[in-house]
py3Dmol code that shows the C-alpha trace and the ligand (Angstrom):
import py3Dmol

protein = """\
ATOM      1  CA  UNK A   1      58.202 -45.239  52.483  1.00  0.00           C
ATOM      2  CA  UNK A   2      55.451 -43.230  50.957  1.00  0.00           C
ATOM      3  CA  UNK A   3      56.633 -39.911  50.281  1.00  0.00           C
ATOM      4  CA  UNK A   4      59.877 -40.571  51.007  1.00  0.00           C
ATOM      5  CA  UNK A   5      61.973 -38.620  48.712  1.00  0.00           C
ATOM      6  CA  UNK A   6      65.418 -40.424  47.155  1.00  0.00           C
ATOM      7  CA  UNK A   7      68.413 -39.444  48.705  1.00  0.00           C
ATOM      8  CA  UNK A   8      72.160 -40.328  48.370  1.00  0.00           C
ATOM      9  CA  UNK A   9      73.195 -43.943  48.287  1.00  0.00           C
ATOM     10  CA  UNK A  10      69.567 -44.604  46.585  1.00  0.00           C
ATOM     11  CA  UNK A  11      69.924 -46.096  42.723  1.00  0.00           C
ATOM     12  CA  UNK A  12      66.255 -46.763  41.100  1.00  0.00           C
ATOM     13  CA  UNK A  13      67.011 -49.808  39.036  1.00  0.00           C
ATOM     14  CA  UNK A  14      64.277 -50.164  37.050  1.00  0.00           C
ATOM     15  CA  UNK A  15      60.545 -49.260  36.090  1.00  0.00           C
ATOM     16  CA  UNK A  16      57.705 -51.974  36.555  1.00  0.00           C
ATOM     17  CA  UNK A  17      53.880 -51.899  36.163  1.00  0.00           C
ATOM     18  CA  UNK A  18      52.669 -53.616  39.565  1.00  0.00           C
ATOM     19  CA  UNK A  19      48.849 -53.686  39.666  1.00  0.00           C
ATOM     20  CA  UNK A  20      47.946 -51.264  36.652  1.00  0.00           C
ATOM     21  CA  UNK A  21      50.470 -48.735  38.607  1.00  0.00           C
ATOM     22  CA  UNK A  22      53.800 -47.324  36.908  1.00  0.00           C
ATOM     23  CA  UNK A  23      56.426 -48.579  39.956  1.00  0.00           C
ATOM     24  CA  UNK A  24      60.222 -48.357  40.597  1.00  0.00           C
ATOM     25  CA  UNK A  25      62.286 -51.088  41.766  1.00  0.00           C
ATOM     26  CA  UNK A  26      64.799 -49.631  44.107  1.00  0.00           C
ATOM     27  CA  UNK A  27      68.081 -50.499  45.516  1.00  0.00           C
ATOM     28  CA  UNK A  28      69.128 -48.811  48.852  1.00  0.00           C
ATOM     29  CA  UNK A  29      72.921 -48.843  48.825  1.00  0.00           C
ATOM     30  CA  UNK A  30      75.146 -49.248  51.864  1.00  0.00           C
ATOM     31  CA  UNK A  31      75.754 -45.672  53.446  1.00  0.00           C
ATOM     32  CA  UNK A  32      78.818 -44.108  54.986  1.00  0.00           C
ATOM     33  CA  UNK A  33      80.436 -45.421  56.918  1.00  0.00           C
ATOM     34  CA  UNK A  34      80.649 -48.068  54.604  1.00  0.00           C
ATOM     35  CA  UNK A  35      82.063 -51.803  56.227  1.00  0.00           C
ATOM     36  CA  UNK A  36      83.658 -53.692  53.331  1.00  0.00           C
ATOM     37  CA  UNK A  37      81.368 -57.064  53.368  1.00  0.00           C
ATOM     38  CA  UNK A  38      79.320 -55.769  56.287  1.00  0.00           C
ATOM     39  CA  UNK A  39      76.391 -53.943  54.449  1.00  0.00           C
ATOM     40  CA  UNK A  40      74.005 -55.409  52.123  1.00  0.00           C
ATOM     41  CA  UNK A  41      72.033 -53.369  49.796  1.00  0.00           C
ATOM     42  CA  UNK A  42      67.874 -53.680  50.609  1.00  0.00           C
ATOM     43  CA  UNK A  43      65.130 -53.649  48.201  1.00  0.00           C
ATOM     44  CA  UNK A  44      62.398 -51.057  48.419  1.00  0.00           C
ATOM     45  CA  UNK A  45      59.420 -50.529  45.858  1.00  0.00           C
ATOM     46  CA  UNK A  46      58.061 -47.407  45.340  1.00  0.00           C
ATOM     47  CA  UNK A  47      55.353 -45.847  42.479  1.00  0.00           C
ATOM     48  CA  UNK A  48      56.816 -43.287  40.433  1.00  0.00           C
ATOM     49  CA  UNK A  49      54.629 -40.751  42.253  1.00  0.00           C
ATOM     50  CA  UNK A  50      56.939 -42.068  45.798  1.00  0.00           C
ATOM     51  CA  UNK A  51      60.204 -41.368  43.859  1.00  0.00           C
ATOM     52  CA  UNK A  52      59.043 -37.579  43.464  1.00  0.00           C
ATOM     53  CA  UNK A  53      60.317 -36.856  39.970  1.00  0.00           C
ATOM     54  CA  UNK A  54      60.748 -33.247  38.879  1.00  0.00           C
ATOM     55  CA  UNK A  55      59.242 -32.415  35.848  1.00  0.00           C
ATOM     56  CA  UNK A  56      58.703 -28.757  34.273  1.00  0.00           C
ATOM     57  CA  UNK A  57      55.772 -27.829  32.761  1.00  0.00           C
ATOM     58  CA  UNK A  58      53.911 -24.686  31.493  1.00  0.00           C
ATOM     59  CA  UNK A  59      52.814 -22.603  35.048  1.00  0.00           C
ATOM     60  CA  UNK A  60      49.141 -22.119  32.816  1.00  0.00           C
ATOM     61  CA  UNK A  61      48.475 -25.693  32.663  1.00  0.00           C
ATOM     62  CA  UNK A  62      48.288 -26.379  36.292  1.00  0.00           C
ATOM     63  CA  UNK A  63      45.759 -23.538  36.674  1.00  0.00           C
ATOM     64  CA  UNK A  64      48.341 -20.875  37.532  1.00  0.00           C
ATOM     65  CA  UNK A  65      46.959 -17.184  36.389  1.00  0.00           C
ATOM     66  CA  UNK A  66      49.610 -16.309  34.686  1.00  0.00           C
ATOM     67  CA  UNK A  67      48.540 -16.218  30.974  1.00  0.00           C
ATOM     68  CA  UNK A  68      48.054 -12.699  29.108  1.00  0.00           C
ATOM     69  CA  UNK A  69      44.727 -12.126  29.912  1.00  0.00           C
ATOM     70  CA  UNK A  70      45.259 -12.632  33.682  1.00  0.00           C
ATOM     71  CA  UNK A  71      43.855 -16.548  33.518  1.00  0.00           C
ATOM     72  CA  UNK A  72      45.115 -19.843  33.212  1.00  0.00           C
ATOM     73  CA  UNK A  73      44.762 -22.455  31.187  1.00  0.00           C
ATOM     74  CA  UNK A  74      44.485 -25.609  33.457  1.00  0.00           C
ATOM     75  CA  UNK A  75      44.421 -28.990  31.286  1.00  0.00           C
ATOM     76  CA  UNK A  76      43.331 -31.682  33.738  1.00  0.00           C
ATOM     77  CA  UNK A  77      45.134 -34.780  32.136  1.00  0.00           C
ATOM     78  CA  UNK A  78      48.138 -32.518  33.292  1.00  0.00           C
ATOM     79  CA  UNK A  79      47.284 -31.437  36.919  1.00  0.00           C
ATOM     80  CA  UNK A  80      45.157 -34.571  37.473  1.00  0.00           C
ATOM     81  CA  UNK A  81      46.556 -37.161  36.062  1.00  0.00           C
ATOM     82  CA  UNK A  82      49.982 -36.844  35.367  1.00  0.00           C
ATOM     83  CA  UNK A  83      49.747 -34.075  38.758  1.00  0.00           C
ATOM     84  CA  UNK A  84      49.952 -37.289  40.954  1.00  0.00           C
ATOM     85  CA  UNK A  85      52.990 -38.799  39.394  1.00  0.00           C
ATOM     86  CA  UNK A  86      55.678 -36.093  38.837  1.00  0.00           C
ATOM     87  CA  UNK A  87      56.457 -33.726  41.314  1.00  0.00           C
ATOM     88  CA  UNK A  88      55.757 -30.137  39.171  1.00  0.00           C
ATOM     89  CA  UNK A  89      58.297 -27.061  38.697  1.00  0.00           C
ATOM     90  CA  UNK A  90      56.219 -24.674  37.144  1.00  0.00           C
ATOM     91  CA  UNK A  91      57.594 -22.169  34.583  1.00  0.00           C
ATOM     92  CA  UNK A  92      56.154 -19.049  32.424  1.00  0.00           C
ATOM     93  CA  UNK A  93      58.499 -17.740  30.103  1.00  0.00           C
ATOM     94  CA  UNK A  94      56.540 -14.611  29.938  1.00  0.00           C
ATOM     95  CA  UNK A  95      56.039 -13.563  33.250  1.00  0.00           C
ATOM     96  CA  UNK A  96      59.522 -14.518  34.184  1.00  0.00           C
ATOM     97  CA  UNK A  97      61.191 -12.727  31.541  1.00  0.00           C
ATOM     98  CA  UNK A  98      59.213  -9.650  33.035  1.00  0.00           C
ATOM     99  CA  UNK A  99      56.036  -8.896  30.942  1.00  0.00           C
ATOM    100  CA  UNK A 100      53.728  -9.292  34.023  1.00  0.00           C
ATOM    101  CA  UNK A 101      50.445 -10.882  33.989  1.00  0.00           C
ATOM    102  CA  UNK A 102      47.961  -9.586  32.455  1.00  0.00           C
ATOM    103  CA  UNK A 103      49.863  -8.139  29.541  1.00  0.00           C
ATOM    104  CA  UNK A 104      50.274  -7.261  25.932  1.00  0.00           C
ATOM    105  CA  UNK A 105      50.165 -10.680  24.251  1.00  0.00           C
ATOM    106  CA  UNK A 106      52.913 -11.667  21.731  1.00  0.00           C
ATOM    107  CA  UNK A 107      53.621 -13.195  18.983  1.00  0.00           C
ATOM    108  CA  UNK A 108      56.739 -14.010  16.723  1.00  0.00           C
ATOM    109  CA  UNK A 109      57.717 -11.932  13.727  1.00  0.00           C
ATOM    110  CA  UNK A 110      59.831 -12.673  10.903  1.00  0.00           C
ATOM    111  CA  UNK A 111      62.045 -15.449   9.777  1.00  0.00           C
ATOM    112  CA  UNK A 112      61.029 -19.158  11.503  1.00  0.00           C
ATOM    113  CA  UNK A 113      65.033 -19.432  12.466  1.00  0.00           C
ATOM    114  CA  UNK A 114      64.978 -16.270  14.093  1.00  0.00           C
ATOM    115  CA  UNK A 115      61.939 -14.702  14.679  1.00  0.00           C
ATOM    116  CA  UNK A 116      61.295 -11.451  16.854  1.00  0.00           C
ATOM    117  CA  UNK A 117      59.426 -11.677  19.830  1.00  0.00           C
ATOM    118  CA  UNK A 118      57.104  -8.440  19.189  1.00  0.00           C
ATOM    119  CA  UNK A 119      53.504  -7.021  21.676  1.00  0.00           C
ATOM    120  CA  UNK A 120      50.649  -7.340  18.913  1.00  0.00           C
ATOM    121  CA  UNK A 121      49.292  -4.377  19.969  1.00  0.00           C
ATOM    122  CA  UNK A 122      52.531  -1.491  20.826  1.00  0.00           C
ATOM    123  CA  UNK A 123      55.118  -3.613  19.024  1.00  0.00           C
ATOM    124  CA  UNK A 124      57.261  -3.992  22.094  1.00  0.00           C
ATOM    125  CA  UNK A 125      60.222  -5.735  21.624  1.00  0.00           C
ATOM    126  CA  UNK A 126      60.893  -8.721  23.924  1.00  0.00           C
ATOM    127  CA  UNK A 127      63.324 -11.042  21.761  1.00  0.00           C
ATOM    128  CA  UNK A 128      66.700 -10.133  23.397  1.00  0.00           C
ATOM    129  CA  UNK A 129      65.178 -10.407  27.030  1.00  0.00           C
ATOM    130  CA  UNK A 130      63.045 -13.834  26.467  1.00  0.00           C
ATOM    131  CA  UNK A 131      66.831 -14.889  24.775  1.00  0.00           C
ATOM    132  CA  UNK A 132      68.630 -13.836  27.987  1.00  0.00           C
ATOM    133  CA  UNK A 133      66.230 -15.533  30.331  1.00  0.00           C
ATOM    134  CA  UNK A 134      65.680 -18.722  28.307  1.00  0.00           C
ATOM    135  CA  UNK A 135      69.277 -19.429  28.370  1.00  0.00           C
ATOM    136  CA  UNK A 136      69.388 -18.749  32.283  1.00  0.00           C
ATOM    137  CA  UNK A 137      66.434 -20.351  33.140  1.00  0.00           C
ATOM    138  CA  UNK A 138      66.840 -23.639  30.911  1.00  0.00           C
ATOM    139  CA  UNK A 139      70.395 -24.168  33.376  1.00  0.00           C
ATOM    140  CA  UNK A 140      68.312 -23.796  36.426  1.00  0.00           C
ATOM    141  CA  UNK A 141      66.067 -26.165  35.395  1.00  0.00           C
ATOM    142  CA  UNK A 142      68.663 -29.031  34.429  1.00  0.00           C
ATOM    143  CA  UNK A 143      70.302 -27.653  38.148  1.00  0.00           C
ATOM    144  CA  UNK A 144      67.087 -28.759  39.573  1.00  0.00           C
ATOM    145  CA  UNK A 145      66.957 -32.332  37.406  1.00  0.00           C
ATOM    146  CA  UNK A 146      63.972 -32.408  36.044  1.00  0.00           C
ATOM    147  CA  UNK A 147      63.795 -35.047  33.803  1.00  0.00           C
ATOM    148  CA  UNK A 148      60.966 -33.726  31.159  1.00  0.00           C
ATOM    149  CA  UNK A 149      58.958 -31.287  30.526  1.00  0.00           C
ATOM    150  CA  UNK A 150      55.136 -30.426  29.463  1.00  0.00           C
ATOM    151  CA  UNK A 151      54.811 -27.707  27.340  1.00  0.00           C
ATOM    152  CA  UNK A 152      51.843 -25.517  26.591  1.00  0.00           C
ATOM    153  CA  UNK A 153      50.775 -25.761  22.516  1.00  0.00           C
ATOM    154  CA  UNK A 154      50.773 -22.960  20.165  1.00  0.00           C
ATOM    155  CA  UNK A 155      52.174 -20.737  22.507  1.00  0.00           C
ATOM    156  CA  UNK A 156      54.763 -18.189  21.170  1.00  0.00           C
ATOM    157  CA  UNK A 157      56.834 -18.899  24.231  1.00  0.00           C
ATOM    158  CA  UNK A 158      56.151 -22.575  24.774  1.00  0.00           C
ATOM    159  CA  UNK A 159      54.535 -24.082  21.953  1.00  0.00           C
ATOM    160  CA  UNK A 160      56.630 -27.411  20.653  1.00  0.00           C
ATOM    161  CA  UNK A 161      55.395 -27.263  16.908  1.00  0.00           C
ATOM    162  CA  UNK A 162      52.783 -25.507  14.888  1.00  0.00           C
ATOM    163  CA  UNK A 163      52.905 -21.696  16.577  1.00  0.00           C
ATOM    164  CA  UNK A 164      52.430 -18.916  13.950  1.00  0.00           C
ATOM    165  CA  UNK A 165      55.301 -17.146  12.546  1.00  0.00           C
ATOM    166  CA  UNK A 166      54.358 -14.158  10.551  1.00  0.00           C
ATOM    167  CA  UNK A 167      56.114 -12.682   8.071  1.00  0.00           C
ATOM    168  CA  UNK A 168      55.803  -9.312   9.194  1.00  0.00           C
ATOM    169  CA  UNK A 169      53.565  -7.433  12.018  1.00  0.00           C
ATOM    170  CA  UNK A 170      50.024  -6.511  10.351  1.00  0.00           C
ATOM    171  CA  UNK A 171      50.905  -9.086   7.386  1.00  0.00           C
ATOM    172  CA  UNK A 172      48.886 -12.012   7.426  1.00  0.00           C
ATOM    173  CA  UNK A 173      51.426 -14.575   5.508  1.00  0.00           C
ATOM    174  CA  UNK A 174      53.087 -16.989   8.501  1.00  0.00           C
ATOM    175  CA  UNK A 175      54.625 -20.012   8.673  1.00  0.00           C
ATOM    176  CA  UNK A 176      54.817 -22.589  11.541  1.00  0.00           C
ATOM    177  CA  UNK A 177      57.278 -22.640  14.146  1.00  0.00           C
ATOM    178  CA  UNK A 178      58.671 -23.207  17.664  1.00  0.00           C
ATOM    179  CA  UNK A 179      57.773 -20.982  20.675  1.00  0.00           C
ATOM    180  CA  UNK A 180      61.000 -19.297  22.056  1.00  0.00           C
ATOM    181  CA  UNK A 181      61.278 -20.935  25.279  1.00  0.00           C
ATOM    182  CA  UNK A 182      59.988 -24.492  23.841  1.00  0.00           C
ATOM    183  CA  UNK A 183      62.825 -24.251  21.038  1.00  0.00           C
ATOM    184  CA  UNK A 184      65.737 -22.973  23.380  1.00  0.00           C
ATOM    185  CA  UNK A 185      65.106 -25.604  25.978  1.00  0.00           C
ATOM    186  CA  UNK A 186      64.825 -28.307  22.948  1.00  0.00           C
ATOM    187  CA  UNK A 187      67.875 -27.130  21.342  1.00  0.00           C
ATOM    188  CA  UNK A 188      70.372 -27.150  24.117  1.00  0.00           C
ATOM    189  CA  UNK A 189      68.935 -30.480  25.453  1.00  0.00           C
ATOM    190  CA  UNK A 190      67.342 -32.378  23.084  1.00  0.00           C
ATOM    191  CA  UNK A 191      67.371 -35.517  25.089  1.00  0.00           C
ATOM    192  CA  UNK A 192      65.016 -34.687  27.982  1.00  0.00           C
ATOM    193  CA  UNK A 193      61.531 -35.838  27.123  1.00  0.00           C
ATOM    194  CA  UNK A 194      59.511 -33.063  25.959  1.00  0.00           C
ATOM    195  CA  UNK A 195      55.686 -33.487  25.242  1.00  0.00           C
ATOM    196  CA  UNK A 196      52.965 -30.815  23.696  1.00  0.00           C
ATOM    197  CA  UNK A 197      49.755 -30.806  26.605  1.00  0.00           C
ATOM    198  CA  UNK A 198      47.379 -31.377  23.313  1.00  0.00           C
ATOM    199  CA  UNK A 199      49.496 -34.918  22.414  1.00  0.00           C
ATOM    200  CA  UNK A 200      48.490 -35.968  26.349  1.00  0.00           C
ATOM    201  CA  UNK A 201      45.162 -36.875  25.904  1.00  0.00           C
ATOM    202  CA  UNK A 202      46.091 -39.700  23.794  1.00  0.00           C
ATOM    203  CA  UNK A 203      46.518 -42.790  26.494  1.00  0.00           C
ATOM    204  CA  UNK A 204      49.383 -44.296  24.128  1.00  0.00           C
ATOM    205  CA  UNK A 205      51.379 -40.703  24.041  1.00  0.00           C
ATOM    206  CA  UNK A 206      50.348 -40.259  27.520  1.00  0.00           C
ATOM    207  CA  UNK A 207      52.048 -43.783  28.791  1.00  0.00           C
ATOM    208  CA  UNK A 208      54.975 -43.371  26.247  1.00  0.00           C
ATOM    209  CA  UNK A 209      56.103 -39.826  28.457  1.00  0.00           C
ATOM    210  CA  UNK A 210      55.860 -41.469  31.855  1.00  0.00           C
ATOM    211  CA  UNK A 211      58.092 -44.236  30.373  1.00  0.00           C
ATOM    212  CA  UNK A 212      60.598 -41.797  28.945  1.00  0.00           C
ATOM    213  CA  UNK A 213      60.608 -39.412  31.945  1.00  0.00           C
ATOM    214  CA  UNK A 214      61.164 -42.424  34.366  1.00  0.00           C
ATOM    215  CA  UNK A 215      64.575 -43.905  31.921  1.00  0.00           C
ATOM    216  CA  UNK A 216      65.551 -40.534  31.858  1.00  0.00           C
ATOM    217  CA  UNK A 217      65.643 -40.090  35.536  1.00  0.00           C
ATOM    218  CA  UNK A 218      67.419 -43.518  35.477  1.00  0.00           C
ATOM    219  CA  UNK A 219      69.932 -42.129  33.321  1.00  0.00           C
ATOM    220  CA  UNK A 220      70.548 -39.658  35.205  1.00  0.00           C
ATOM    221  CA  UNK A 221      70.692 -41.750  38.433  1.00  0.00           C
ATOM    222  CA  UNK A 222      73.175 -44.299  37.078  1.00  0.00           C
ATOM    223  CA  UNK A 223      75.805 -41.840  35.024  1.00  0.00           C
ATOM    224  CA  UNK A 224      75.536 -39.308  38.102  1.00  0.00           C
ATOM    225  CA  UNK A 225      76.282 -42.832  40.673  1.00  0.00           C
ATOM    226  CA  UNK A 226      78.793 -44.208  37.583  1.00  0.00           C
ATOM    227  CA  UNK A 227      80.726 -40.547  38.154  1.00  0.00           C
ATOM    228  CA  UNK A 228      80.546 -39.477  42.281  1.00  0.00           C
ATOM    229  CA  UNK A 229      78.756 -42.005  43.742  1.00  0.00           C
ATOM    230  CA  UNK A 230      76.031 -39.782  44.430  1.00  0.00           C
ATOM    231  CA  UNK A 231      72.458 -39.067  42.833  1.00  0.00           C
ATOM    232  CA  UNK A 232      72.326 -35.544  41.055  1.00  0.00           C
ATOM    233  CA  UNK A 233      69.498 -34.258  43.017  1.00  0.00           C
ATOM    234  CA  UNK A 234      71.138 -34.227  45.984  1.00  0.00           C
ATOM    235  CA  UNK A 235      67.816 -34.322  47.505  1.00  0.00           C
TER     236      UNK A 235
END
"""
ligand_1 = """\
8
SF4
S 51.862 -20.749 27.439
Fe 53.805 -20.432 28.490
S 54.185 -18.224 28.379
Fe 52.009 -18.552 27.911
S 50.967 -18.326 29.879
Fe 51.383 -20.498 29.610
S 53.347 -20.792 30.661
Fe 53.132 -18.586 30.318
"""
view = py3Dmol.view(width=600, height=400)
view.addModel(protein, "pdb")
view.setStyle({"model": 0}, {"cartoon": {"style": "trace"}})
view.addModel(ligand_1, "xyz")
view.setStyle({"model": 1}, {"stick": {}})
view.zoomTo()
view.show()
């Protein structure tokens, strides 16, 4: 069973701590062809780390080189820890939307609804590309089904809360906001567990995401099965 991935027919029932480990109880449903009365479904148990769940997260964190500067920034609660539960698909915003790696780093200009996405050192202007390939990339994402996502803090691309907003380039008055990505991807689908990497160090945070990641991929399992009869992974 181990490393097994779920297929069609499979419906994860429920999640269960067996010996200090975060576990699914799984149903195998009958498969085509299907004999009415002939086919009983059988029980399997896997850890969430068997069940292979797709989660995004920040490419830095997981000690790709992708930041600004040409390095990472590799948090190991995230690549250790949580690395050998969820199944990663890795994103940067930045070097996706074409800026490259290593670059001019950003930051966000102007109002906190709206900002500009502006080079701190040329000015470049990024905001309408980072718009277009947010809104592309968040679609591919939920086409994949992950079911949360780790985000890097303070990042003007990623950050969840608390990234500067200034006022104006060379004007030190800012206020707090969202990272472009971070916000787009919360906006449009507010209901997929989204954490900040900073929160994860905090075993109570920590065990509260795995939870929510786990009922969302539930979800997602039962009102895909409720609608087609199949999982929407189509693994
Ligand atoms: S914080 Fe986001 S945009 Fe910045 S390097 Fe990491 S993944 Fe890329």
């Amino acid at each position: 069973m181990a490393g097994d991935r779920l297929g069609p027919g499979d419906n994860a029932c429920r999640v269960e701590i067996v010996n200090g480990t975060f576990c699914a109880r799984v149903f195998k449903s009958p498969q085509p062809p299907f004999v009415k009365g002939g086919i009983f479904p059988k029980e399997k148990i896997m850890t969430v780390a068997e069940a292979k769940i797709r989660v995004g997260v920040s490419a830095c964190l997981i000690g790709q080189n992708v930041r600004w500067d040409g390095g990472h920034k590799r948090d190991d609660v995230v690549a250790d820890v949580l690395g050998r539960l969820f199944e990663w698909v890795p994103v940067c915003p930045e070097v996706e939307a074409g800026m490259g790696a290593p670059r001019e780093a950003v930051g966000l200009y102007g109002g906190r609804e709206r900002p500009l996405m502006l080079g701190n050192d040329f000015g470049t202007d990024w905001t309408e590309k980072m718009i277009l390939y947010s809104m592309k990339r968040i679609e591919e994402l939920i086409a994949l089904g992950i079911c949360g996502f780790i985000f890097k803090s303070k990042s003007p691309s990623c950050g969840m809360a608390g990234v500067p907003v200034y006022a104006e380039p060379e004007n030190g008055l800012m206020r707090l906001g969202r990272g472009m990505f971070s916000d787009a991807f919360m906006k449009r689908y507010p209901s997929i567990p989204a954490e900040d990497e900073s929160r994860l160090n905090d075993p109570g945070i920590r065990g509260n995401f795995i939870v929510r990641v786990f009922d969302y991929y539930r979800f997602l399992q039962e009102g895909s099965c409720g609608r087609s009869g199949e999982i929407p992974r189509g693994a």
